[in-house]
N, C-alpha and C positions, 0 to 999 in steps of 0.2 A: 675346658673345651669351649673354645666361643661359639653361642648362639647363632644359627641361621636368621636373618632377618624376615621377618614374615613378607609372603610376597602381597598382601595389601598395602602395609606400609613402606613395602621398594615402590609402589607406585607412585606412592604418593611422593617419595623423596624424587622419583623420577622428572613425577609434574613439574614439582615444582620449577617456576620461573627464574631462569639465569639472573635478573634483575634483582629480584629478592633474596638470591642466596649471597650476592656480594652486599646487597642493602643487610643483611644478618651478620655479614663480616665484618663489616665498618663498623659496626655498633658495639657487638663482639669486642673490638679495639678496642672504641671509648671506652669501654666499661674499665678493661682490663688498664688503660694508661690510667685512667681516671682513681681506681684503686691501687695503684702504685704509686701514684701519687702521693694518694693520702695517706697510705703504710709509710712514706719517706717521712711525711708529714708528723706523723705520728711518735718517731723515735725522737721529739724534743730536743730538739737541736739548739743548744745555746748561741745565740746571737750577741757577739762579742764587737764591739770596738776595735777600728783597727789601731788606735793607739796602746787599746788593753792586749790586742793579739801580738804586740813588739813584746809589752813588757813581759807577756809569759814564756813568750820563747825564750829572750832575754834570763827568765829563771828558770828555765829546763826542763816546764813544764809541758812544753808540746814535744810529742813523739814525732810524730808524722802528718802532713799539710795534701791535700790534694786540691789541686790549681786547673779551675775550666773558667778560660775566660774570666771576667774580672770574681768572680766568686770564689772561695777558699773554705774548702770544707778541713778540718782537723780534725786529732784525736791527741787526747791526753795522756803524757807519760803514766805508766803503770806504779811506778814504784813512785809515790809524790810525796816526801817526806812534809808534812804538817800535823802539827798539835790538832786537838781536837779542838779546843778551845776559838783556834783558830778558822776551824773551816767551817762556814755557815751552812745555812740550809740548802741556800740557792745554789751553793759549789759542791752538796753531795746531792742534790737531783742531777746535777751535771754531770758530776764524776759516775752515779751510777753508766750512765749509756757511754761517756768520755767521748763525746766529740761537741765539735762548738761549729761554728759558722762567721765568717765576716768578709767583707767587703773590701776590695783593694782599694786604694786610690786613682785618681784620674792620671794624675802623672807616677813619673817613676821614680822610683825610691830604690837608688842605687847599694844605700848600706842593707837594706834587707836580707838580699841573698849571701852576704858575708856574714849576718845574724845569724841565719838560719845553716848555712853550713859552719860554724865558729859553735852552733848548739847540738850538734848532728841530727838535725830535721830533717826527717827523710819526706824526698818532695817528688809529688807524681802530679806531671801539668799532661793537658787534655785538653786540642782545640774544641771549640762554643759552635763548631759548623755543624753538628751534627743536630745537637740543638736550637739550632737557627733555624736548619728545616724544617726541622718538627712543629716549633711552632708559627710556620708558616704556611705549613699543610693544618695544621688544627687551626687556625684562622679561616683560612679558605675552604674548609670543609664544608659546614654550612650550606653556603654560596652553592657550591659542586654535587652538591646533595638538591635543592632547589631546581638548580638549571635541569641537574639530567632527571627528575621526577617531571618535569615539563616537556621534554626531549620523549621521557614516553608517554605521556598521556599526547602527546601529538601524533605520536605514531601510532599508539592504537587507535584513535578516531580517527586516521587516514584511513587505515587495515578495516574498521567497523564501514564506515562512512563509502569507500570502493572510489572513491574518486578517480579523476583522471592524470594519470601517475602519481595517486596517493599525494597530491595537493592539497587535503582538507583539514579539519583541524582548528586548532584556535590562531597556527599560524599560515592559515591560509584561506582567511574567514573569504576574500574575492575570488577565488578560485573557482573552477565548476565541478559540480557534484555529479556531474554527468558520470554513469558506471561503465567502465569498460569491462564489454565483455568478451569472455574468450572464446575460439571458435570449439573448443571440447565443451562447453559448457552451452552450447545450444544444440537441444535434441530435436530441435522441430525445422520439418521442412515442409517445400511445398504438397510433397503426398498426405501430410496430415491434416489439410485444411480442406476439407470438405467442401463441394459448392465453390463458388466464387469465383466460377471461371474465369468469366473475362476479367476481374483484379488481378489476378495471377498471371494473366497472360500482357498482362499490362506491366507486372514488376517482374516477371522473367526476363522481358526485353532489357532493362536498368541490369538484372543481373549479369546477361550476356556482357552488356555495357563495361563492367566493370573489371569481369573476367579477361577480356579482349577488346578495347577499345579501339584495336586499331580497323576492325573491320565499318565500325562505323566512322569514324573521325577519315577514312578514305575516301569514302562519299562524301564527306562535310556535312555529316550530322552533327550536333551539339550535345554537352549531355544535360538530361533537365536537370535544372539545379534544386527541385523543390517537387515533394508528391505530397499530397495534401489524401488521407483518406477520411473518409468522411461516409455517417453509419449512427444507426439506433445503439444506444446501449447494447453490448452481448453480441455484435455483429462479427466480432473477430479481429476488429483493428490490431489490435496488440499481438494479436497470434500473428496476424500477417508481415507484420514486421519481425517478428521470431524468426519466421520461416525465411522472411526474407535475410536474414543476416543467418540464416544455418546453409544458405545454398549459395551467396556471395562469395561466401569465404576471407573476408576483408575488416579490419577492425569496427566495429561496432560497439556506438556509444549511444545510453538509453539514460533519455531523463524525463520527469515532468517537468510542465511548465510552470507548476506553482514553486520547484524548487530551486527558482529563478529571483523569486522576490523575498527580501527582507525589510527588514523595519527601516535601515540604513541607505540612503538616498548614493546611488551610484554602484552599489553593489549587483544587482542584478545584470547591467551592463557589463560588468567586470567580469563577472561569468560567463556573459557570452563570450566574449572575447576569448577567457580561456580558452574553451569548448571548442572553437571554431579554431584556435591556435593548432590546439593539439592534433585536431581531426587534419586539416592540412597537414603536417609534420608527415602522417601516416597516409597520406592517401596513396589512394585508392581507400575510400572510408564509407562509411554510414552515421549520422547522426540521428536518431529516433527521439521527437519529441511531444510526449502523450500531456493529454487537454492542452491542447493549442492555443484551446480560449480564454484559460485563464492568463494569457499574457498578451493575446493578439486581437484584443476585440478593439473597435474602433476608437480611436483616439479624440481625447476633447469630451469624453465623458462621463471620466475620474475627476475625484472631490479633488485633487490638485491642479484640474488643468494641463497644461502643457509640464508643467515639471512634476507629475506624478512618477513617481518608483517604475511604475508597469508601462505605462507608455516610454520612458527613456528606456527598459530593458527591450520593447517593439523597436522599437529606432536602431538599438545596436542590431538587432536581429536583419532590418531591412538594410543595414551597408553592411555586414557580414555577406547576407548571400550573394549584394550585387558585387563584390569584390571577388566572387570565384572568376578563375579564370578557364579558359578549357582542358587546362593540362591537371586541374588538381583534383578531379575525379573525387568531388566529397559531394555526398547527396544528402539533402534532410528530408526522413518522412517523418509526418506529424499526425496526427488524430484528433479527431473532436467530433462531438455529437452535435454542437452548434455553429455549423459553417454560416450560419443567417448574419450571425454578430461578428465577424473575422472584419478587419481593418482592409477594406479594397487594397492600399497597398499591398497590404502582405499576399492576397490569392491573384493578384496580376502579372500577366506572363511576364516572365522575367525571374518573378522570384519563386513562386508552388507554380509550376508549368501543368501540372497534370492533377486534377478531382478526381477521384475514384471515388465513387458513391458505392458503401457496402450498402446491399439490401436484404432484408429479413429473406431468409431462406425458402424457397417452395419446396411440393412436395417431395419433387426429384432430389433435391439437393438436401434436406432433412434426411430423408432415407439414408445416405452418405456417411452424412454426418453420425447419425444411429450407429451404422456398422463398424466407425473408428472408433466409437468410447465402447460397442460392445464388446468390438475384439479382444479387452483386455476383460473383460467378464468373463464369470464362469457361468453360464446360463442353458436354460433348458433347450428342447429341440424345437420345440411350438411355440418360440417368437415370432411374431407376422410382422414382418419391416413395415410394411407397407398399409399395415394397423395402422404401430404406431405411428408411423408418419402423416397420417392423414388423422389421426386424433390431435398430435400436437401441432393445429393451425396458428400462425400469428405468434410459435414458439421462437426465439433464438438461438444460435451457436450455443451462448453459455445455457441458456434455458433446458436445451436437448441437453448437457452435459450433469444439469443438475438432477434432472430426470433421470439418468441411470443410475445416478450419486444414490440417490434417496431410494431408489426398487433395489440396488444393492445391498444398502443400511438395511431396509425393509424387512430383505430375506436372511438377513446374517440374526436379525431379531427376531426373526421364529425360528432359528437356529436348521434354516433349509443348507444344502450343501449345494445349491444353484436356483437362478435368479429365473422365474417363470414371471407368464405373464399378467400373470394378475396382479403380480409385484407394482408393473408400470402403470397399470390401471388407479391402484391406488395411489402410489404415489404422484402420478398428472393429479387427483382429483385434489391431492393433499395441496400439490404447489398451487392450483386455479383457483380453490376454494378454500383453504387454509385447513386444520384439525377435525378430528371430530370433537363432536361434544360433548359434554357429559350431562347435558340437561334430559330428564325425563318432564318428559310432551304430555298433558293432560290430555284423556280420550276426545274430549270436545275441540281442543286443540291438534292433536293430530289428523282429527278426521276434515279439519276445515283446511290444514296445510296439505291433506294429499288431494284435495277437491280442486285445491290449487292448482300445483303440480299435475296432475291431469287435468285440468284445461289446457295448461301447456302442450300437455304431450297429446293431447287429439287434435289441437289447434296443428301443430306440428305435422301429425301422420294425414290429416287429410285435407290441407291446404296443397296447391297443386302451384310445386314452382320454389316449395318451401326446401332450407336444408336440411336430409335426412336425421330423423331424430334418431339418438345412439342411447341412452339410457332417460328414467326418471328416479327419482330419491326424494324421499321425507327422513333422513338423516342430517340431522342439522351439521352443517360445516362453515365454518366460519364467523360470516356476520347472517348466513341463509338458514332459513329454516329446512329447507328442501330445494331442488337442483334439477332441472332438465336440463339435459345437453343435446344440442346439434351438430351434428360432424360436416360440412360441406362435402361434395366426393369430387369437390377440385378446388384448387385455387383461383379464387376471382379477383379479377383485376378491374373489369367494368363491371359496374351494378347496374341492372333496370329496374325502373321502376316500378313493375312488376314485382321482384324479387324486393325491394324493398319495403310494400305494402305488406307482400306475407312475413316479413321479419315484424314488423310493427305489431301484426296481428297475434301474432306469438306469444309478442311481448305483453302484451295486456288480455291473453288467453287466461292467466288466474284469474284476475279482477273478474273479468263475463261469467266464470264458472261461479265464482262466489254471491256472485249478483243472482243468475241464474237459481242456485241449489238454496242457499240460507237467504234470498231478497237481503240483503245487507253486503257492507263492505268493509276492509278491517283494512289497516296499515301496512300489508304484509307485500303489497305492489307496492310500494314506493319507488322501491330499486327500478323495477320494471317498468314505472308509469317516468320516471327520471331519462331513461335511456330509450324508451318510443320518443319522446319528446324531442329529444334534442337530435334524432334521426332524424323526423318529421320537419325538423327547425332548417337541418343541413340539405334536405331536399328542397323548401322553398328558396333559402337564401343562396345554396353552392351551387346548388346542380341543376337550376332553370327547369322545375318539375311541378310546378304551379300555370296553371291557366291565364290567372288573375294577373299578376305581374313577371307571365313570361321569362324571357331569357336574361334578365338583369342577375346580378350579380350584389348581395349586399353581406356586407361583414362588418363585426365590431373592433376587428383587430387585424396585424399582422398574424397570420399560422405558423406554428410550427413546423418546421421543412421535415421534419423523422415524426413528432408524437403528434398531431390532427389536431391540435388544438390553438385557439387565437391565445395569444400571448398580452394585448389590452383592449380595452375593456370600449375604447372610443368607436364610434358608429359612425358610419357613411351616408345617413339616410335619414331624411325627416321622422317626424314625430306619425304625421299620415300614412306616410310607408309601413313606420312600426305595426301603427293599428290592421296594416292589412297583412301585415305577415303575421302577427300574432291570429287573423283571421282564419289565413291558410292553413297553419298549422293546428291550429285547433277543427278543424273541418279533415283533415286528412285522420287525425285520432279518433272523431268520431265514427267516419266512414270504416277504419280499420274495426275497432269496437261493435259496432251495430254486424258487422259482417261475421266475425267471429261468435257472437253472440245467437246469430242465427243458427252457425253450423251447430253451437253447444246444443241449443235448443232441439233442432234436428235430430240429432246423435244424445239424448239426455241419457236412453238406455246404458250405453258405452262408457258415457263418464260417469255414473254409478259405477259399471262392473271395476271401471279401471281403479277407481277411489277405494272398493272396497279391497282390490288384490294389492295396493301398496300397502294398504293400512296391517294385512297381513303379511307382505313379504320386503315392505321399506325402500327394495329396490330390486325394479325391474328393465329389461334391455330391450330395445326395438322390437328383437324375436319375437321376444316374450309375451309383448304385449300385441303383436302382430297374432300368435298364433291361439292365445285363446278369445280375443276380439274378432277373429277369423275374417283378420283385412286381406282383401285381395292384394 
């Protein structure tokens, strides 16, 4: 009774690759010709003369001759009458198997076939064509084994690679790696992008565009041929081109820019070309293409000059777009965090018609965003949106997403069956501030780190004008010993300076306390004596909040258009100037210090009680400390 085949191994027979089962058949062959060979080989074939294979016919020694092409296989009469005497060694290893072998001649020998029938030779001929093929398929095998092992390794790095009609590969190293995607395989729309209103109402109009063109093109609108979005890290770029290719409903093709450039001079170009081929073909199209900057920054200031790789891939890029015409409905959005460096070419109307500047999300618009990554959470009834949202100031799109990433992980780790809020509390504290730690704090040393730390937090709760303080901690996290945090209870757009003085004050509210309570001072403000500082620097230099040198304006650098910060290092301003802004700013930190130092002073009562209830409970919340300090 035959065996069932187990169904693990039907699967496996199943998997297996249609490529490999005829690659096991081929071989399978060789084997089998290749030992049949040698089996023929092996039955010792006498190789005879054809002048010796006349004369044995001639004596009646051959039975029977079979004839393929010029080759002539025999075999030896049975009954051979010879003496013993007479028949050697070499004619009874022969006669054992009775067959021999030889070779006809080139021309024809007309008495042969009257020998052989005059001897009764029985003759079996057999055209050479069958064996001509064979060995001109086992010639060409090789070869055919070669090409079609290349044929798939091509096709699978197209199929791996996603290119644009499966163009990639080794044989189509100029091609563009641009992915086309499909419209089932984008789940995201406009409802899922939180915030960003006016972007959205900006690429909605592109999308009507593209749906219906004819309501605009009736008016003699054009369509932009270029959107440029442009945004901090985590603002959404990428999503918003998602959304926009799940609501178009129109081919869409996504690439970076870095996968533009190779080592090989001309290829980059080649690829555009592709890209811009294909997307035409299909319009009505989208082409998406993220860090812009790494191929579009201004030209003339690669180590090659004018024939750098990356400037000629910019070049193809700039007569690509200007070669649309109005009927081919292909739009490219692109993304980059540093629109400061883009080649004026590329962002001048004509070619990116339209900037969209993402910007960090406010409160309104975090809230939003909260409620689309919770909804996929299983979480408790006493989430406060509107907590979280005003806790995570100065967070991003991706930043709020990581945020529930980690209060999820969080809670599946104390093995809860939903996500509460203390979850997100720690986890904000874990992303702002890194881990906790494992160090144990000597008592002398804790007690100076929470003296700290409440200076902060009384600096905080009774400066008037200051942001509301939300907790204090002497739990070391990160590179901090201990943590006071401030919540704003709005989004500021303009600071006064005002409001800037009591951040100052804040910030160097440990240092007063330590000065204050121990007359000495430890290392432990650095962080905080580094970031008064360099506020204090951007209120003389940025924002005309000095006396002394008024409304002038002095920097060492070009800034950052997203991160705030000068990018070199060169100065605007004499050496006398410096002396008087390093004046100013040193005079605004004294003033903030002496003033804080008064309030400690004041209030000494307060920051004992407060020092001693961290040192016993490590962390306390506004409340907390509101309700047993019994501030109004």
């Amino acid at each position: 009774m035959m065996k069932e085949i187990p169904p693990e191994k039907k699967n496996i027979v199943d998997k297996t690759p249609q490529w490999l089962r005829l690659l096991l058949f081929v071989l399978l062959w060789i084997v089998v010709s290749f030992g049949y060979t040698s089996y023929m080989a092996g039955k010792k074939l006498e190789d005879i003369a054809y002048s010796e294979f006349k004369e044995k016919v001639a004596s009646g020694e051959v039975a029977k001759i079979q004839v393929k092409g010029q080759q002539v296989t025999g075999q030896y009469a049975a009954n051979q009458e010879k003496t013993d005497a007479q028949t050697t060694d070499k004619e009874q290893q022969t006669q054992e198997p009775g067959v021999f072998s030889t070779v006809l001649p080139g021309f024809e020998d007309p008495a042969l076939m009257a020998l052989l029938e005059k001897n009764n030779v029985v003759i079996h001929a057999e055209t050479d064509e069958t064996n001509w093929l064979a060995r001109i398929f086992i010639s060409l095998l090789p070869w055919l084994l070669i090409i079609g092992f290349f044929v798939y390794v091509n096709k699978k790095m197209s199929d791996q690679m996603g290119g644009m009609g499966g163009k990639t590969g080794p044989f189509g190293f100029g091609k563009s790696k641009a992915k086309k995607i499909q419209q089932q395989e984008v789940d995201v729309s406009f409802d899922d992008v939180a915030g960003l209103e006016n972007a959205k109402n900006e690429l909605k109009e592109i999308v009507d565009y593209l749906k219906d063109p004819s309501v605009y093109l009736a008016l003699g609108a054009e369509l932009p041929k270029g959107i440029l979005l442009a945004g901090s890290p985590g603002t959404g770029k990428t999503l918003m081109a998602q959304a926009m290719a799940g609501e178009a409903n129109v081919p869409f093709y996504s690439i970076s820019g870095s996968e533009f450039i190779e080592m090989f001079v001309g290829v980059g170009a080649s690829r555009v070309r592709d890209m811009f081929q294909v997307a035409k073909k299909n319009a009505p199209s989208l082409i998406f293409i993220d860090e812009l900057d790494s191929i579009g920054r201004v030209r003339g200031t690669g180590v090659g000059g004018g024939h750098d790789e990356r400037e000629q891939t910019l070049n193809q890029i700039l007569s690509e777009i200007d070669g649309f015409s109005k009927q081919e409905s292909v739009i490219v959005l692109a993304a980059t965090n540093r629109p400061d460096v883009l080649d004026p070419a590329l962002i001048r109307p004509g070619r990116f018609d339209r900037r969209i500047n993402l910007e960090m999300p406010q409160k309104s618009a975090r809230k939003k965003i909260l409620k689309v990554h919770l909804s996929k959470v299983k979480m408790a009834e006493d989430i406060d949106y509107d907590q979280l949202a005003g806790a995570t100031v100065g967070f991003s799109g991706a930043d709020l997403k990581n945020l529930v990433n980690e209060a999820t992980l969080l809670a599946a780790r104390k093995n809860k069956n939903q996500v509460e809020m203390q979850d997100f509390h720690e986890s904000r504290d874990k992303i702002i501030m890194g881990l906790k730690r494992e160090d144990r704090l000597s008592e002398k040393e804790k007690n100076r780190i929470a003296y700290h730390e409440a200076g902060h937090a009384l600096a905080a709760l009774l400066l008037s004008g200051a942001d509301p303080l939300s907790k204090v901690t002497i739990i070391p996290r990160g590179r901090a010993l201990g943590t006071t945090e401030q919540l704003p209870e709005e989004d500021r757009h303009n600071l006064s300076k005002e409001y800037l003085l009591n951040r100052i004050s804040v910030m160097v509210g440990g240092r007063a306390a330590e000065e204050e309570v121990f007359n000495d001072v430890t290392s432990g403000a650095g962080d905080d004596l580094k970031n008064a500082s360099q506020l204090a620097r951007q209120m003389v230099c940025q924002w005309g909040m000095s006396e002394k040198l008024g409304l002038m304006v002095f920097k060492k650098g070009e800034p950052h258009p997203f991160l705030g910060r000068e990018l070199t290092q060169d100065k605007d301003y004499s050496e006398a100037t410096a002396q008087v802004i390093d004046a100013e700013v040193k005079e605004i930190l004294h003033k903030c210090h002496e003033q804080v130092k008064t309030i400690l002073h004041e209030n000494r009562e307060k920051l004992d009680r407060l020092a001693q209830e961290l040192i016993e409970k490590e962390t306390l919340t506004s409340k907390e400390i509101e309700t047993f300090l019994q501030l109004d």
